[in-house]
N, C-alpha and C positions, 0 to 999 in steps of 0.2 A: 472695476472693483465694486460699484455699485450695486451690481446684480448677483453678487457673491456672496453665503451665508454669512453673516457676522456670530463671532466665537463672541460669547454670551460667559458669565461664569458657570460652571454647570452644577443642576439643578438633581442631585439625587432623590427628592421629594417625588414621589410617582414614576420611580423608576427599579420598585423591589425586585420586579422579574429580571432572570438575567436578558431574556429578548427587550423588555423594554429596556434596557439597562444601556443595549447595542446600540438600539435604534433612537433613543432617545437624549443620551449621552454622548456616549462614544462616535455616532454618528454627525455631532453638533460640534465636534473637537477637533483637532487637527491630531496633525503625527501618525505614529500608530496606532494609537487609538481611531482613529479618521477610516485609516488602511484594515482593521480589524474588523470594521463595521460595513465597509464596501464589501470583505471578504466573504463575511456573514449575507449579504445580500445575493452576492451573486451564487455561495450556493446554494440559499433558496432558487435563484433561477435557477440555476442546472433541474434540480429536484423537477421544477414546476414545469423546464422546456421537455421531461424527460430525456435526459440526455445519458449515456453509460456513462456512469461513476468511477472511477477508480481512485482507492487510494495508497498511495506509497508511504513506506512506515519504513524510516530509519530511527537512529537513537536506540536508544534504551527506556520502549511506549511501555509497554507489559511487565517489567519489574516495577514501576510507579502504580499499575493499576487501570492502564487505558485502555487494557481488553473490553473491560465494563463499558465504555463511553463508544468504543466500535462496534461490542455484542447491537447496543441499543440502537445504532444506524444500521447495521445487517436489517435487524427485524423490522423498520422500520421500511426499508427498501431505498437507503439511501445511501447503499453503497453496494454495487455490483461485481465489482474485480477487486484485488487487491494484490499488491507487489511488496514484499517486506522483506527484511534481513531474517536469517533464518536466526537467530540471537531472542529477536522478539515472538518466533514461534517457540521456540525452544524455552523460554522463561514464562509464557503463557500456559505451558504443563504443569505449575508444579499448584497453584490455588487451586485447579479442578479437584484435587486430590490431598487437599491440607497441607502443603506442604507449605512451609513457613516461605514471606520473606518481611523483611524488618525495614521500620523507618530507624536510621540507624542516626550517626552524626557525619559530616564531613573533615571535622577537623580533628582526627585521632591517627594513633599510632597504627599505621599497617603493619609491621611486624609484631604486633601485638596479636592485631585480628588473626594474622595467619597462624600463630600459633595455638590461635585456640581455634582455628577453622573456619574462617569466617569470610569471603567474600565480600567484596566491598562495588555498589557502583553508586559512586557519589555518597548520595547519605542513604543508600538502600544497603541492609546488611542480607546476606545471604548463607545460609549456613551449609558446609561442605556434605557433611554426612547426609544429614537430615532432610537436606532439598536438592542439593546438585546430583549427588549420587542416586539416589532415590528416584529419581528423574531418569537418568540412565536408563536405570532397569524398567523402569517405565517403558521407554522409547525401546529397547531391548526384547520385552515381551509384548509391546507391541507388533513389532518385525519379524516374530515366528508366525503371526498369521494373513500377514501381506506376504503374497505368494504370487508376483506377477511373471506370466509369460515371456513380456517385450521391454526393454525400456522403460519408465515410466518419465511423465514432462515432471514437474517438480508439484503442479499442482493437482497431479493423480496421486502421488505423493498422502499428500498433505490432505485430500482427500479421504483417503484409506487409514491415514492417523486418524485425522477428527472422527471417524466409524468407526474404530477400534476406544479413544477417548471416550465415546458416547456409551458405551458397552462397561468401561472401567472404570468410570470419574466418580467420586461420592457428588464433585459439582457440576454437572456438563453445562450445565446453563453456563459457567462461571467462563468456559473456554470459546474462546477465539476461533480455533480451529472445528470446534463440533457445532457453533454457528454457523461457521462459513458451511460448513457441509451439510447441514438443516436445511439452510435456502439456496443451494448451491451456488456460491458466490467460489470462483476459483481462485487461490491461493498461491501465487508464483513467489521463488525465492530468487532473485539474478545471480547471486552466489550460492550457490548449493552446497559446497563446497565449503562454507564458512562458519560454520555454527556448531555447537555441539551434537544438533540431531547429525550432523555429515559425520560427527567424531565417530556415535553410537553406529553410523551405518557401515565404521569400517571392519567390527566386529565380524557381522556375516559374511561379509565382501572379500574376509582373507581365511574366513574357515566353510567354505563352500555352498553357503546358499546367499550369496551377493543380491542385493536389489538395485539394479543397475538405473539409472536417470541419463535421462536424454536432453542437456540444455537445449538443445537447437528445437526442439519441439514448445519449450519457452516462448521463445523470439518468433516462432511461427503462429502459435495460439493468440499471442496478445496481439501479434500484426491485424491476426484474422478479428480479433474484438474489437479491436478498432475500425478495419475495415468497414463490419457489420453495422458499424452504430450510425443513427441518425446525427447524433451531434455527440460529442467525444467531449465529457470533463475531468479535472484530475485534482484531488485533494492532495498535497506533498507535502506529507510532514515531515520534518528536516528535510533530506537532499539524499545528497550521498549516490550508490549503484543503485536504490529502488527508483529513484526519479528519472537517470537517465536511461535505463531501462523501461521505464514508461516512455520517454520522450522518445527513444530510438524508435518505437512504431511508425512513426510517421517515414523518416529516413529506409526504413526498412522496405515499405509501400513504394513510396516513390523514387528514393535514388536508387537502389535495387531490382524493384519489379514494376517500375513506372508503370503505377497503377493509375487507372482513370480517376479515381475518386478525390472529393476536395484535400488540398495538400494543408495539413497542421492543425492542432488542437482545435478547439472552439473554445474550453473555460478552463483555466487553469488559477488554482491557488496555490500558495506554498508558506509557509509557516517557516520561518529562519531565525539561526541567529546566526548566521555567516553574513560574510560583507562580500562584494563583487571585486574589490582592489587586492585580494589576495590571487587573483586569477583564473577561479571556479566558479564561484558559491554552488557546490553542490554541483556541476554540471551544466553553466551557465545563468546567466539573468533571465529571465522571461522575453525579455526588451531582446537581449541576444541570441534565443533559441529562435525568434522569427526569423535572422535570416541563416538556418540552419533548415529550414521548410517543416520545422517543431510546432509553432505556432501560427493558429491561422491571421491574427489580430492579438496583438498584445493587449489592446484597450479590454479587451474579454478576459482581462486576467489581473491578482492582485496580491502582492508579494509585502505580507505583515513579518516585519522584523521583531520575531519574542519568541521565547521558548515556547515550543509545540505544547509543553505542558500545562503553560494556561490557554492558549488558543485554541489547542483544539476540542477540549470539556466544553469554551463560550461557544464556538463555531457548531456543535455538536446539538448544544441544547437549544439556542439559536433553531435550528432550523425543525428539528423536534416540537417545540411550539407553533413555529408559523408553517409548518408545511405537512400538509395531509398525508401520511401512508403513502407510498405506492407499491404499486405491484412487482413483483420480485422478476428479476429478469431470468433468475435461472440460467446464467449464463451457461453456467458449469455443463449443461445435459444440453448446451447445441455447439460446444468448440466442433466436433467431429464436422457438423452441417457448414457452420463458418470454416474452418480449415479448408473442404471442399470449395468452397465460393473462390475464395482465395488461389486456390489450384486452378481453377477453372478458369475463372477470369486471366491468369499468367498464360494459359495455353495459348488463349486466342486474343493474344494482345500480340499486335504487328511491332509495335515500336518494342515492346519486350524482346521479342524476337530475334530485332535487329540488331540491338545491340548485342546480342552472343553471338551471334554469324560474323559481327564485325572481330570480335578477338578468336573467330575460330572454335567456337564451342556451342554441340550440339547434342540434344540430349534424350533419348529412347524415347523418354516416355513423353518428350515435347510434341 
């Protein structure tokens, strides 16, 4: 006990900045607070060991405003991949283009709102005409000039969005999506299927010019991202399918294609307000993806119980202050070379092999 910080009362006097605020407060404290500040450190490591970044976005980030807060880590090169519900691509269309959304209240009448049009998530109003529909045909005549030959994964997708957004937005700066395709950071949705953009995509899909999406080329790109990286980090705001759709990489490499490389994450954080005794949070605990071969070291990881909506602006600016620029990975313009690796390595792996000979299945191009 002796050798162990004593909690001091704390001192906000020289602590204006939010970093010093982390490192000098919150760091001195216990609780979440304590867990907010470890959080904060280690993604400055990630940042500092270069490690591939990804971040997963569930909730409801981009009707609050936290496009802004991930534009500025894109640019920044402090965030490489990203996994999100397509909900928060889909509400990150409508500021590039003025389209309203409201701090509204949370305690009113919803059939009130609805009859005068109004969309409600939590205390954000959202108005039907004016911005959801509006949005539509946004995403609508966007889709007459994405003209793909094959399949696309979901973040060739979203690609071809954000280069049409960049062409149409009064604020491109303002989007998420025309970011990520500036520094090519690629954009995977795990449910494709689930968002209004999938709504707008049924339009073409049942009056004859369909833009077809390929999941499985998902789960294969991000395998291959991971594969490629020198050391593998992962920011997880909330939980939910973006997270374990990041975590299944691991599983995918090794229980699947019993791949040589190190088995499970390197750093991992996550941002919660779930608890583990309802039997998920989100996809397991940190502690319990280790022995799922998710994580390589749990001690490399740090799970702050609070709404993503104050953590991840601190964890954001946090590392914006203490951590230099780096160089963008461009991930997006080498999936094809990674996918390849990936290929290649499955071909001439013996133990890969083995195991489909043992259930009888062999394969052309094996």
């Amino acid at each position: 006990m002796d050798q162990l910080p004593t909690i001091n009362p704390l001192q906000l006097e020289g602590a204006e900045q939010v970093a010093d605020l982390i490192d000098n407060v919150y760091a001195k404290s216990g609780f979440n607070a304590r867990r907010l500040a470890e959080a904060a450190k280690l993604y400055a490591h990630m940042i500092e060991e270069d490690a591939t970044i990804c971040l997963t976005l569930a909730g409801a980030m981009t009707p609050i405003g936290m496009s802004g807060v991930i534009n500025s880590l894109i640019r920044a090169g402090f965030i490489d991949c990203i996994i999100s519900t397509g909900a928060n691509l889909y509400h990150d269309m409508h500021r590039p283009f003025d389209l309203p959304m409201k701090q509204g209240e949370f305690a009113v009448d919803d059939d009130e709102l609805a009859e005068h049009g109004i969309a409600r998530i939590y205390d954000v109003f959202i108005g039907d005409e004016e911005t959801l529909l509006a949005t539509d045909k946004i995403i609508l005549n966007a889709m007459q000039r994405i003209r793909p030959q094959e399949p696309l994964s979901t973040a060739q997708l979203h690609r071809a969005l954000g280069e049409e957004l960049e062409k149409l937005a009064h604020h491109p700066d303002w989007s998420l999506l025309v970011t990520a395709a500036r520094h090519d950071v690629p954009i995977y949705t795990s449910s494709p299927g689930d968002s209004s953009i999938a709504m707008n995509l049924a339009v073409p899909h049942l009056f004859d010019e369909p833009i077809r999406l390929d999941p499985l080329k998902d789960v294969i790109e991000t395998a291959a991202i991971v594969r490629a990286a020198k050391k593998n980090g992962v920011l997880v705001s909330g939980g939910g399918s973006p997270k374990n759709f990041y975590f299944q990489t691991q599983p995918t490499l090794h229980q699947i294609f019993y791949d040589t490389t190190p088995v499970g994450h390197d750093y991992v954080i996550q941002l919660t307000t779930d608890a583990p005794h309802w039997g998920g949070l989100s996809g397991a605990t940190i502690a319990e993806a280790k022995s799922w071969g998710k994580v390589q070291d749990f001690r490399n990881s740090v799970i702050v119980y609070s709404c993503a909506s104050l953590t991840l602006p601190l964890l954001a600016q946090y590392a914006l202050v203490r951590c230099k620029p780096r160089t963008h990975k461009r991930l997006y313009t080498k999936l094809p070379e990674m996918t390849q690796q990936l290929v290649d390595a499955a071909k001439v792996n013996p133990v890969f092999k083995e195991q489909l000979e043992k259930i009888g299945i062999k394969y052309k191009k094996l």
